[in-house]
C-alpha positions in Angstrom: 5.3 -2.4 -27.3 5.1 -1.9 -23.8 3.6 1.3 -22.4 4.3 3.0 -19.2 2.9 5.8 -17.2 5.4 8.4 -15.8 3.4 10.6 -13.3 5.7 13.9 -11.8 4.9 17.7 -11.2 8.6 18.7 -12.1 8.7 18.7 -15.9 13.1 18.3 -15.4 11.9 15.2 -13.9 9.4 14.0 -16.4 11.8 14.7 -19.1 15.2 13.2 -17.5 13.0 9.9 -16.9 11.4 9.2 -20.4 14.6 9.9 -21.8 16.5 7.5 -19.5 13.5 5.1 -20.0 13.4 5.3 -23.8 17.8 4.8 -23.8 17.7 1.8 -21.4 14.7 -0.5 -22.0 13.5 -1.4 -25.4 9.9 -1.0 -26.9 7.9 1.1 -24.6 6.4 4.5 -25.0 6.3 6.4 -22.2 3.0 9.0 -21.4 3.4 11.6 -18.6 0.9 13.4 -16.6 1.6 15.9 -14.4 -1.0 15.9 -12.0 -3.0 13.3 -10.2 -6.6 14.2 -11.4 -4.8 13.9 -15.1 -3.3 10.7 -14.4 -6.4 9.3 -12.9 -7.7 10.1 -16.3 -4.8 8.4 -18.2 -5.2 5.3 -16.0 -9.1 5.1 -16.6 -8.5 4.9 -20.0 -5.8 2.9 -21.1 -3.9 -0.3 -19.4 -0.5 0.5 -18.6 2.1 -2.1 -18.1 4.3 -0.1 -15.7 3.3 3.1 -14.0 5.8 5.8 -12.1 4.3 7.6 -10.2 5.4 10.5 -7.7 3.5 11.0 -3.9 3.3 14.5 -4.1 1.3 15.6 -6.9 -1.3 18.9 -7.5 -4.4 18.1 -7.4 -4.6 14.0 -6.4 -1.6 12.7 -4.4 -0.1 9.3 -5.6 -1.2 7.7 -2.5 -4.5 8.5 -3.2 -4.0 7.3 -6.9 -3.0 4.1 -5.8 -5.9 3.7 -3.5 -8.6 4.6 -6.0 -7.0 2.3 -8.7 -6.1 -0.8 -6.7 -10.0 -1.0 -6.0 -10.4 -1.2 -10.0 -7.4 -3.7 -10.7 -5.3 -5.3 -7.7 -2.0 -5.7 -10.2 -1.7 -1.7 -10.4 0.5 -2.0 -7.0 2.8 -5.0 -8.6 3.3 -2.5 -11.3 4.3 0.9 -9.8 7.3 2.2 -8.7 7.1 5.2 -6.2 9.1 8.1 -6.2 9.1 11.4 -3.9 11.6 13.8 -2.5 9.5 14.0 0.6 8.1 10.6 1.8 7.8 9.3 5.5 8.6 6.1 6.5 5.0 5.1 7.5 3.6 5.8 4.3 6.7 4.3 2.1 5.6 1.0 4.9 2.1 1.6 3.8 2.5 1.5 0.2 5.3 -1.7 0.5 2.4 -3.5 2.1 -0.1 -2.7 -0.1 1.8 -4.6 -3.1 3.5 -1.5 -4.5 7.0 -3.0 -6.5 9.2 -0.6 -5.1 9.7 3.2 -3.4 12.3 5.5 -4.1 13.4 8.9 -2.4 15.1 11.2 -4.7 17.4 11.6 -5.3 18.1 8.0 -5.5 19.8 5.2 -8.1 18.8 6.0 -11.6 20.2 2.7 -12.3 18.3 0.6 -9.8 15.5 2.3 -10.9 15.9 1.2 -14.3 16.0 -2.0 -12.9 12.7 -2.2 -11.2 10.9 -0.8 -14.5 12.6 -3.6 -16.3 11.5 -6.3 -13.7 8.1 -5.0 -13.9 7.6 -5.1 -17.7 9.3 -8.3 -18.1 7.0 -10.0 -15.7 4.7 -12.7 -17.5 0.7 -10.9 -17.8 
């Protein structure tokens, strides 16, 4: 069973997304967390093999989540997709470079979206 991490401040959100998740792609669990310093914690304690993860969080942005963790293990970027109803171009530039799989603006494509979390999980470890 494949596990991913589904990080958002918006509980609608959270909830939309594990459902859609759960329906469309076949033996994961999904975890939330709905704050960065929480996540952090969820990601220091468990591998994840997909992680969704919002920029603007309480507590610990994504950005900063991503910065913290890519120090730990480089694949966490080849693994995330980024979401945000407010992100600037520099910084979705920023986190394309660093290795991140892909960045999404809400609202946005909940089908292409679907899409990037089965690419990730059906990459070979």
């Amino acid at each position: 069973m494949k596990k991913i991490l589904l990080v958002d401040d918006e509980p609608t959100i959270l909830e939309l997304l594990a459902e859609t998740i759960t329906e469309d792609i076949e033996d994961v669990e999904v975890e939330s967390a709905t704050d960065g310093l929480q996540a952090s914690r969820m990601l220091l304690s468990r591998k994840y093999d997909a992680i969704i993860l919002d920029i603007n969080l309480p507590n610990k942005s994504g950005v900063a989540i991503i910065e913290e963790f890519i120090k730990r293990d480089k694949s966490i970027c080849s693994k995330t997709v980024v979401m945000s109803g407010a992100v600037t171009k520099k910084t979705i530039e920023y986190l394309l470079k660093l290795g991140t799989h892909a960045v999404y603006e809400k609202p946005y494509d909940i089908g292409k979206f679907v899409t990037s979390i089965q690419q990730i999980l059906n990459k070979p470890s």
